[in-house]
N, CA, C and O atoms as a MOPAC input file, in Angstrom:
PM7 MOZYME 1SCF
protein

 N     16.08200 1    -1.79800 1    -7.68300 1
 C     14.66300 1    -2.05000 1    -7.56100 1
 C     13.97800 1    -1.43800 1    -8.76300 1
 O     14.01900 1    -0.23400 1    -9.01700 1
 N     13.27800 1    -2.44300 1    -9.56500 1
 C     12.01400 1    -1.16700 1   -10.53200 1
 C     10.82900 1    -1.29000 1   -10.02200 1
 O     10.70800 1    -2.24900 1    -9.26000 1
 N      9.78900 1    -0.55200 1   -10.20700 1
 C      8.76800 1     0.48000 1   -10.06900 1
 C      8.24100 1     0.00400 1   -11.29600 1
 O      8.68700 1     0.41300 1   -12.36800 1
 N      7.25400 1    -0.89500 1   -11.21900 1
 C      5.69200 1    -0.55000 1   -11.89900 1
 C      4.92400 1    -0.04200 1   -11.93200 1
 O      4.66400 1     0.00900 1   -10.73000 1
 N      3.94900 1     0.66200 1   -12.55300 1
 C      2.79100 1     1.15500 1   -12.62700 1
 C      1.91500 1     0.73900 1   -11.43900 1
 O      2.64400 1    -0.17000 1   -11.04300 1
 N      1.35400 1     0.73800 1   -10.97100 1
 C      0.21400 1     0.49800 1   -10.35500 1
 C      0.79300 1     0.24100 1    -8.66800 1
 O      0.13600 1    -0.27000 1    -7.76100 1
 N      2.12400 1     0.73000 1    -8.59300 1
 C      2.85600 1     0.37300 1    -7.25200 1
 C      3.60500 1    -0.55500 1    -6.53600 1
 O      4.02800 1    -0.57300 1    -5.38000 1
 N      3.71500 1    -1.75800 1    -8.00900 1
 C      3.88400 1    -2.98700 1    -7.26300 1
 C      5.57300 1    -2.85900 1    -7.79400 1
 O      6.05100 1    -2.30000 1    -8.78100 1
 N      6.08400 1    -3.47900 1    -6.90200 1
 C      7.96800 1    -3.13200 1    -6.97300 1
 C      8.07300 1    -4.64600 1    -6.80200 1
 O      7.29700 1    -5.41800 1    -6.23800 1
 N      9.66600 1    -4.96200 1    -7.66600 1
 C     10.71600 1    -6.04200 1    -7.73500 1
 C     11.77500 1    -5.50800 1    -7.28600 1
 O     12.54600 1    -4.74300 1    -7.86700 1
 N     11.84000 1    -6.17100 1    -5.57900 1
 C     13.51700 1    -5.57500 1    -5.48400 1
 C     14.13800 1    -6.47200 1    -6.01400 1
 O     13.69100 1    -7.39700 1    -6.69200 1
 N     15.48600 1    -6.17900 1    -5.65600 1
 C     16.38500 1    -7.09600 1    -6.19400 1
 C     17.72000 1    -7.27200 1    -4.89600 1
 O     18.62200 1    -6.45100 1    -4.72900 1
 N     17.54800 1    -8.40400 1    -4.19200 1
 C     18.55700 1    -8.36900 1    -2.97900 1
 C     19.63000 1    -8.88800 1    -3.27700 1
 O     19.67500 1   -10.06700 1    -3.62800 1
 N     20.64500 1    -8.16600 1    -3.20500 1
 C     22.26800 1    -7.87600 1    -3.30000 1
 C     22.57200 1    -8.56300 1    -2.02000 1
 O     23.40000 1    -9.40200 1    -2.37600 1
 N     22.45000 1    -8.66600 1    -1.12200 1
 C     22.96000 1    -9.00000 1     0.34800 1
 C     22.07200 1    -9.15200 1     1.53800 1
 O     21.74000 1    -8.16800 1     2.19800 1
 N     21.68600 1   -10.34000 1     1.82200 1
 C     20.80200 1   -10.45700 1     3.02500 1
 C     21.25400 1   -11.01900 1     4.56000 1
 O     20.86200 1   -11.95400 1     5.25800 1
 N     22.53000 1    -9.71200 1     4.76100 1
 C     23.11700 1    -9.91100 1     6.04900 1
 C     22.71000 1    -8.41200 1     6.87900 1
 O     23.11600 1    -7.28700 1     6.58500 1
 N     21.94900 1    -8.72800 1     7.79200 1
 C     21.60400 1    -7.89800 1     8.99600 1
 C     23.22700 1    -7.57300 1     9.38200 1
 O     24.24500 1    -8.23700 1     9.18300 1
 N     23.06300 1    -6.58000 1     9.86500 1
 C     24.25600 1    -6.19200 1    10.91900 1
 C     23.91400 1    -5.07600 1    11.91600 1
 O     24.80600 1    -4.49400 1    12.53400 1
 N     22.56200 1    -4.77000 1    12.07200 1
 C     22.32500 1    -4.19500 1    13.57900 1
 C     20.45600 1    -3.86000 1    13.97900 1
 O     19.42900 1    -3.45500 1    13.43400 1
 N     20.97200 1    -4.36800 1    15.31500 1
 C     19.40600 1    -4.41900 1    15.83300 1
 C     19.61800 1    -3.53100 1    16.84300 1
 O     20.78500 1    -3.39200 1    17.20900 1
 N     18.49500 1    -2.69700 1    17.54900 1
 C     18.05700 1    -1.77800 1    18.60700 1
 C     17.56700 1    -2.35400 1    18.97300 1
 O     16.96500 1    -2.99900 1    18.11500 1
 N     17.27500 1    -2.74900 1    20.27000 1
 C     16.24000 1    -3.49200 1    20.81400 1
 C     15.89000 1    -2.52600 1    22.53400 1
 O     16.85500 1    -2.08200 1    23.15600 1
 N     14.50100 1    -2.34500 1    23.05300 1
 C     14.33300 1    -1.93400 1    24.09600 1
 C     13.73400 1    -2.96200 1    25.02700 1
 O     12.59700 1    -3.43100 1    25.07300 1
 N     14.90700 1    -3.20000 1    25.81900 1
 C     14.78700 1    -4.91800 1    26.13400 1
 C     13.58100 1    -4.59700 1    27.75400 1
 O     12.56700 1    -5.24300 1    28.01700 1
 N     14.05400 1    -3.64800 1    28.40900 1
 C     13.24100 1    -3.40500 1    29.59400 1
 C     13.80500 1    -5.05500 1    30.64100 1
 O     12.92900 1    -5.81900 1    31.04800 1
 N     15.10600 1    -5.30300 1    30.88200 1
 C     15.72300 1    -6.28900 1    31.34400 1
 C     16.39600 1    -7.24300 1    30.58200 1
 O     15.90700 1    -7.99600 1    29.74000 1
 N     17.63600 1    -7.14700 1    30.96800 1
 C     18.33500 1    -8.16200 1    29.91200 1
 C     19.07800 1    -9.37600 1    31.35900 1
 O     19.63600 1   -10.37600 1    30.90800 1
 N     19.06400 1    -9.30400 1    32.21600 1
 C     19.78100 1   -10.31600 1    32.90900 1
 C     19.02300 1   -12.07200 1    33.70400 1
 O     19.12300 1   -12.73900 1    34.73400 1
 N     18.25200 1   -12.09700 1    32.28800 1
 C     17.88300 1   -13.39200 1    32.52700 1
 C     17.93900 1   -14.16800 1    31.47900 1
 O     18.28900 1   -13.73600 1    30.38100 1
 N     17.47600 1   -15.86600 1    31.77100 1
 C     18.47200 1   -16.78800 1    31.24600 1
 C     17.47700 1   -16.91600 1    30.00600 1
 O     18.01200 1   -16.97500 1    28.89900 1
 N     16.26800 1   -16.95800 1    30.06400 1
 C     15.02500 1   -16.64800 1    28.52500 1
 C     15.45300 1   -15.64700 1    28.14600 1
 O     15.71900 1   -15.85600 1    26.96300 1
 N     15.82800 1   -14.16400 1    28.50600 1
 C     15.86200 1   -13.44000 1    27.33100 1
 C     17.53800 1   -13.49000 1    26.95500 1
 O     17.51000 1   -13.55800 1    25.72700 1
 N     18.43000 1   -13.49200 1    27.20800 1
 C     19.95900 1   -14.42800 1    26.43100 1
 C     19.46200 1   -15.46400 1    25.59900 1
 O     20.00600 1   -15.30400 1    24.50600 1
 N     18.57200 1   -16.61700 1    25.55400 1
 C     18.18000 1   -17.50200 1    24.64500 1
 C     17.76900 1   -17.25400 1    23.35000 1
 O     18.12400 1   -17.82000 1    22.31600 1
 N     16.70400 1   -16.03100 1    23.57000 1
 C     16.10700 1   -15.55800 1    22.26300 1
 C     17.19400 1   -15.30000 1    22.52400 1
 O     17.95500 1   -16.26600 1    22.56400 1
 N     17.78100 1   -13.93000 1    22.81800 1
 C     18.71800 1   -12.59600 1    22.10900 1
 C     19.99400 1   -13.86000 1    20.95000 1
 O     20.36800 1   -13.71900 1    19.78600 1
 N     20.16800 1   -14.49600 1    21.53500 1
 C     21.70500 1   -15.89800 1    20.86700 1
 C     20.78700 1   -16.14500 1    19.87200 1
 O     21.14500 1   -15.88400 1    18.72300 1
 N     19.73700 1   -16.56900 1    20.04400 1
 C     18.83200 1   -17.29300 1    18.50500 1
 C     18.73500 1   -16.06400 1    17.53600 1
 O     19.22100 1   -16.30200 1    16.43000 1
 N     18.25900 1   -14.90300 1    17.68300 1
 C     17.55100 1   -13.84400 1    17.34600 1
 C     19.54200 1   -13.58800 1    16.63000 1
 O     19.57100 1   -13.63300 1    15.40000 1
 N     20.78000 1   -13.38700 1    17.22100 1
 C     21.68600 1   -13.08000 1    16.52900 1
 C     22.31500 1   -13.75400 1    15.79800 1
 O     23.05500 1   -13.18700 1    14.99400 1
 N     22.22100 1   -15.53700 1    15.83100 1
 C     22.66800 1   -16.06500 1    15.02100 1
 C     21.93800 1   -16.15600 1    13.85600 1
 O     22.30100 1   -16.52100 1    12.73700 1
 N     20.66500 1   -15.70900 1    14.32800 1
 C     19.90000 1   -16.43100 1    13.08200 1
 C     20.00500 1   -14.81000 1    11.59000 1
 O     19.68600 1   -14.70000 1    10.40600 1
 N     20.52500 1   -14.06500 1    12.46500 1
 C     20.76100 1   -12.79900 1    11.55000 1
 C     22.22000 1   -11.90000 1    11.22000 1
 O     22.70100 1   -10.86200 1    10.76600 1
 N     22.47900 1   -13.26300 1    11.87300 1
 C     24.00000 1   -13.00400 1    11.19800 1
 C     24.37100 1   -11.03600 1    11.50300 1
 O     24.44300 1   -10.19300 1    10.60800 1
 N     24.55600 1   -10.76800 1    13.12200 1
 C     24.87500 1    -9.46800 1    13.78800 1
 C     26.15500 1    -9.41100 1    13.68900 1
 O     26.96000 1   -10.32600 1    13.86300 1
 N     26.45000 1    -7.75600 1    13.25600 1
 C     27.29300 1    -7.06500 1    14.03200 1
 C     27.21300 1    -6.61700 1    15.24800 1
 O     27.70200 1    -7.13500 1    16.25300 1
 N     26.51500 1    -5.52200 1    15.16100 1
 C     26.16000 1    -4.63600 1    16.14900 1
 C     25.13800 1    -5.10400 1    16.51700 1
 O     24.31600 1    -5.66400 1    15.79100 1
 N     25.02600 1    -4.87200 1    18.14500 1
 C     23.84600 1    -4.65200 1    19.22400 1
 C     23.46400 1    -3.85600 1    19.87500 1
 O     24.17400 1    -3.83900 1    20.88100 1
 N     22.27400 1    -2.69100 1    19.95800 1
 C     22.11600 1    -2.10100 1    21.05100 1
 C     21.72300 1    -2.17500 1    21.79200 1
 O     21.06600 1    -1.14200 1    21.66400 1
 N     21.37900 1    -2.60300 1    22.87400 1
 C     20.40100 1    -2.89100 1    24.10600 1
 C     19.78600 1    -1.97800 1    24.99900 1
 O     20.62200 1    -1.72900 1    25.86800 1
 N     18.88200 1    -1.44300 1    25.18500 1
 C     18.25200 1    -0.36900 1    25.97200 1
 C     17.23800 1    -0.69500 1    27.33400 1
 O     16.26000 1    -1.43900 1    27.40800 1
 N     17.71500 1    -0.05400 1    28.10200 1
 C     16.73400 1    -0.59200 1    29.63900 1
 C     16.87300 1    -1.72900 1    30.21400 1
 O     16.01200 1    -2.42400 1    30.75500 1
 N     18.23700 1    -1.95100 1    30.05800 1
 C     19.17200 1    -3.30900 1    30.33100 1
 C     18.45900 1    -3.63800 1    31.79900 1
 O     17.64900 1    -4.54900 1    31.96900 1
 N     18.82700 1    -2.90500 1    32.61600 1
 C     18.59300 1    -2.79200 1    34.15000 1
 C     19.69000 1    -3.30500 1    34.24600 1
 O     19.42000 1    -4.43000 1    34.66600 1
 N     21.07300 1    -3.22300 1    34.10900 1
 C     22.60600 1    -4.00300 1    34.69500 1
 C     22.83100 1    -2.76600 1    34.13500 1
 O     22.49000 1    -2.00300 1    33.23000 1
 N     24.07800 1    -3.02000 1    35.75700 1
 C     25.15600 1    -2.41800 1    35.80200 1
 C     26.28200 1    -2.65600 1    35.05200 1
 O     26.96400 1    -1.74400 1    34.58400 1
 N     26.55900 1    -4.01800 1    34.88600 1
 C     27.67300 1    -4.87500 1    33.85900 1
 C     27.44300 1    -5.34000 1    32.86300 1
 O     26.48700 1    -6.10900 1    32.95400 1
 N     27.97800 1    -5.24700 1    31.58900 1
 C     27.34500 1    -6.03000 1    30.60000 1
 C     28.13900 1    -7.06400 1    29.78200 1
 O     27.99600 1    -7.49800 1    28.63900 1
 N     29.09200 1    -7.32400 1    30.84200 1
 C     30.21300 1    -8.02500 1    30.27700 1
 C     30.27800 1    -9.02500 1    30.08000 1
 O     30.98700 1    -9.45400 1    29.17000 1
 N     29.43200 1    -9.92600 1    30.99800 1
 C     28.61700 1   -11.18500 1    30.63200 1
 C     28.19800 1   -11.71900 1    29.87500 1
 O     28.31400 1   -12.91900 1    29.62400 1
 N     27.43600 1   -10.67300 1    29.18600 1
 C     26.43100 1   -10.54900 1    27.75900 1
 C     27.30100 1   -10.41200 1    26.49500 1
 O     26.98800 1   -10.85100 1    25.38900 1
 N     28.18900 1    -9.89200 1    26.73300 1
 C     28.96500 1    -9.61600 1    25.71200 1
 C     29.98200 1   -10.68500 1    25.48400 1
 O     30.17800 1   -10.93800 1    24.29500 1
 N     30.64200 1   -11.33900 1    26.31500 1
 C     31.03600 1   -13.06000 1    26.18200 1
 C     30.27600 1   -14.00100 1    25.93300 1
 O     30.71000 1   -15.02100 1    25.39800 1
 N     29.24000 1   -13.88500 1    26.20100 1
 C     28.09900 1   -15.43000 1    26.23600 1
 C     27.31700 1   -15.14400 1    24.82900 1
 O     26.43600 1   -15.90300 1    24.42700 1
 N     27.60800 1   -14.31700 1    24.33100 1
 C     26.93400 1   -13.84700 1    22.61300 1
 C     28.05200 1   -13.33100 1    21.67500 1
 O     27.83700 1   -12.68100 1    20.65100 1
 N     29.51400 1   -13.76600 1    22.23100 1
 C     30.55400 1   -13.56700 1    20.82100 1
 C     30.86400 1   -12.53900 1    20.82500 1
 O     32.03900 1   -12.49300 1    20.46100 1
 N     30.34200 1   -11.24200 1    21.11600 1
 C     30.80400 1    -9.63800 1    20.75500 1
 C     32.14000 1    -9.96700 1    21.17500 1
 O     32.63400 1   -10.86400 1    21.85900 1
 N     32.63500 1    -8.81900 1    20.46400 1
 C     34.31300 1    -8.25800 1    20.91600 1
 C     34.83200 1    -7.41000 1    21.35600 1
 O     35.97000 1    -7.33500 1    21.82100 1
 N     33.59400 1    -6.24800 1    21.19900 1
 C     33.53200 1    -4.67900 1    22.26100 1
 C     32.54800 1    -4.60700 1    22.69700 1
 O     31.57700 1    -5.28800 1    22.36700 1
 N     32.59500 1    -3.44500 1    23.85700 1
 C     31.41500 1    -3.19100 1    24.47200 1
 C     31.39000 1    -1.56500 1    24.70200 1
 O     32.47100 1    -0.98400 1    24.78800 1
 N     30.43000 1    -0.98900 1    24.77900 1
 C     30.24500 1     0.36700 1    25.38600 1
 C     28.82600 1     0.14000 1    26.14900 1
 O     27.88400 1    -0.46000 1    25.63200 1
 N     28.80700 1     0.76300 1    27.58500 1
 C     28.24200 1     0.69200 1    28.81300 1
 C     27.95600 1     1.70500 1    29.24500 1
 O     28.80300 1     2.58000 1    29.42400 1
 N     26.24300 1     1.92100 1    29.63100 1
 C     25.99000 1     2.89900 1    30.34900 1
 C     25.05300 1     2.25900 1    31.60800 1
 O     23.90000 1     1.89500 1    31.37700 1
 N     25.52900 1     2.17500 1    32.69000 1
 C     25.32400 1     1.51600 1    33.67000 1
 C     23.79900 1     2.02200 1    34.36100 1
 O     23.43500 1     3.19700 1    34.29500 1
 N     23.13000 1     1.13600 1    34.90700 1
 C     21.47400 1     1.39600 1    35.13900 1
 C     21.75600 1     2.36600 1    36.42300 1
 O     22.69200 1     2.32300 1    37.22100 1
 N     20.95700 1     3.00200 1    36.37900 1
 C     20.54600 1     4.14400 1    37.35000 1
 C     19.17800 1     4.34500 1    38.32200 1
 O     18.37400 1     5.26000 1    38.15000 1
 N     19.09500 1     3.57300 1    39.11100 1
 C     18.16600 1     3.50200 1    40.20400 1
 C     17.22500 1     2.42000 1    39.48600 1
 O     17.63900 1     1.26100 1    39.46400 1
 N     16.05300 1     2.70100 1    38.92800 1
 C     15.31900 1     1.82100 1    37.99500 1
 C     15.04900 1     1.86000 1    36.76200 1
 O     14.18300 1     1.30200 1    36.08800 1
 N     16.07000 1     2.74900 1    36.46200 1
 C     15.76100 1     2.95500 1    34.84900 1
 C     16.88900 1     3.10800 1    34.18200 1
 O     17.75300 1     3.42200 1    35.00100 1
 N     17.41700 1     3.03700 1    32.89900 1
 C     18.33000 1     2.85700 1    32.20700 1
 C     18.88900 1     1.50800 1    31.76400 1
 O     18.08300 1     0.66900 1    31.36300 1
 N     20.33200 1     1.18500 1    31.80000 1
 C     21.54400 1     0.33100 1    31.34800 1
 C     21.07600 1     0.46900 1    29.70100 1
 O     19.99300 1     0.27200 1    29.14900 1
 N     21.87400 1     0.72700 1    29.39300 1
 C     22.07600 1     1.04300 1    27.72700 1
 C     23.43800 1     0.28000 1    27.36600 1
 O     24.36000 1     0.29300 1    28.18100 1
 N     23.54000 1    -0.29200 1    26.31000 1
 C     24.79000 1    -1.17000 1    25.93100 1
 C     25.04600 1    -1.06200 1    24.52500 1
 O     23.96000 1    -1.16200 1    23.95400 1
 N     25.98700 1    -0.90200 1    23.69200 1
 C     26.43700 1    -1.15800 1    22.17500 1
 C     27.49600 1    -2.42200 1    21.92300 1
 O     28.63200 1    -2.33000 1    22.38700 1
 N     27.17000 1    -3.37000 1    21.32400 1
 C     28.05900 1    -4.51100 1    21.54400 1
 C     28.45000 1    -4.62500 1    19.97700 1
 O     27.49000 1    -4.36100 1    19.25200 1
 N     29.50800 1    -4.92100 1    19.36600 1
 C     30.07400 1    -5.30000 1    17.85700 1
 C     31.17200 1    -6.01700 1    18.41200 1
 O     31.75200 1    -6.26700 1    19.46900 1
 N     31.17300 1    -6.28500 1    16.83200 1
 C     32.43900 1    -7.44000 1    16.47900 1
 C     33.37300 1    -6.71600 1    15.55900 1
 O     33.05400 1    -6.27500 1    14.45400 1
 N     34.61400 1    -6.63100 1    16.14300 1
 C     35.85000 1    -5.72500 1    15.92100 1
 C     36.56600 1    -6.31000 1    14.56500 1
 O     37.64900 1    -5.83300 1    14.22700 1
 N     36.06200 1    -7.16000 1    13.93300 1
 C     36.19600 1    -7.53200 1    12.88900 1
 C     35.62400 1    -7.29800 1    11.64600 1
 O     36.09300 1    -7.56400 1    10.54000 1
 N     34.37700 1    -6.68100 1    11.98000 1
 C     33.61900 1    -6.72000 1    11.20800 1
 C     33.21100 1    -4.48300 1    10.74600 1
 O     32.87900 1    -3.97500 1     9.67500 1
 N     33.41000 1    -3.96400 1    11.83300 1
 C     33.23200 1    -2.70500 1    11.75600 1
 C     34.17800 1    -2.32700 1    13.39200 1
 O     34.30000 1    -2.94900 1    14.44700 1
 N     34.62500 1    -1.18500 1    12.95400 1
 C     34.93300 1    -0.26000 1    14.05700 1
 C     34.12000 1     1.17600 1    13.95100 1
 O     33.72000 1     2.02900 1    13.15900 1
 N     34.19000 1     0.71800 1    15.65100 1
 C     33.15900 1     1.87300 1    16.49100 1
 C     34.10200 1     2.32600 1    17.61700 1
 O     34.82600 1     1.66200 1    18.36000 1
 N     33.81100 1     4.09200 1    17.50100 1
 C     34.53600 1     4.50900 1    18.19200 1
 C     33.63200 1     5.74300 1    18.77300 1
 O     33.32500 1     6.70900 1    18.07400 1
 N     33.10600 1     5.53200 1    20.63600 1
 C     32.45200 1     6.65700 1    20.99200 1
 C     32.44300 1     8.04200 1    20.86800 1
 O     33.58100 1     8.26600 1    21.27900 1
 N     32.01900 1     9.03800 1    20.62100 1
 C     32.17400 1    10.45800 1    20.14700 1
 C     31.65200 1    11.11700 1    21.70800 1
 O     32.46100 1    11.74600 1    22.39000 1
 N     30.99300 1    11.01400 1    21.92300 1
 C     30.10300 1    11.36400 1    23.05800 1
 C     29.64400 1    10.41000 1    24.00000 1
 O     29.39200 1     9.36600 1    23.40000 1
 N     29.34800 1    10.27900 1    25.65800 1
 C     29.00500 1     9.12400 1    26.36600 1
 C     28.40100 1     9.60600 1    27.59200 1
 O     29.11000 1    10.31100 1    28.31100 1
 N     27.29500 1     9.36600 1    27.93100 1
 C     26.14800 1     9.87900 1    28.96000 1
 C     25.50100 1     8.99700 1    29.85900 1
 O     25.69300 1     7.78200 1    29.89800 1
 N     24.69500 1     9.67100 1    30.61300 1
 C     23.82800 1     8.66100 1    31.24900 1
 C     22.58900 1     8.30600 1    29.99900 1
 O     21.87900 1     7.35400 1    30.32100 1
 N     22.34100 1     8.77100 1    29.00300 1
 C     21.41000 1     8.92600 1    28.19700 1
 C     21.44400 1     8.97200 1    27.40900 1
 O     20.40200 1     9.15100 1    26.77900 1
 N     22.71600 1     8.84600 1    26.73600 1
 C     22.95100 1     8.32600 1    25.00500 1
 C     24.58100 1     7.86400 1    25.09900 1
 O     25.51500 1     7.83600 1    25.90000 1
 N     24.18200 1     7.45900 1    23.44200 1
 C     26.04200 1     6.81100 1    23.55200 1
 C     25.75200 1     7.43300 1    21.97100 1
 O     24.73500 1     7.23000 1    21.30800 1
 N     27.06400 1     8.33100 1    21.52500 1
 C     27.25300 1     9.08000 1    20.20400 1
 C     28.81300 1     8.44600 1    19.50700 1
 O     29.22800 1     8.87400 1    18.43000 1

């Protein structure tokens, strides 16, 4: 990237492949939000997914019907939670360090 005077910048893009979104979905087990989420990943060419406030217990569904190849799961807890990390084992390996009701490390 250079830096002009007056603030105005020329990047210069080397690579315009996304490979991870966070998203705080506040429900993921319906058939509109799988529609975006499939549009929203093809159209950005994903690795990784995180999903937060899933409200599911399972996310295994989600993770077949959108291509992933792993999953890590933290299952919803009364009305709050389901947290999910989904990638493609081809593309990066992920390997949990830590695993909670409240984070995934």
């Amino acid at each position: 990237m250079s830096l002009d005077l007056g603030g105005n910048s020329t990047p210069e893009v080397l690579l315009s492949v996304k490979i991870l979104i966070l998203w705080n979905c506040t429900g993921a087990d319906n058939a509109n939000f799988r529609n975006n989420l499939r549009a929203l990943i093809e159209w950005n060419n994903l690795t990784v997914l995180d999903l937060m406030e899933t409200s599911m217990q399972d996310h295994n569904n989600i993770l077949h019907a959108l291509n992933f190849t792993d999953v890590i799961q933290v299952p919803t807890v009364g009305y709050s939670g389901g947290m999910t990390l989904f990638w493609k084992n081809t593309k990066v390996a992920i390997e949990p360090y830590v695993l909670t009701g409240q984070e995934i490390h």
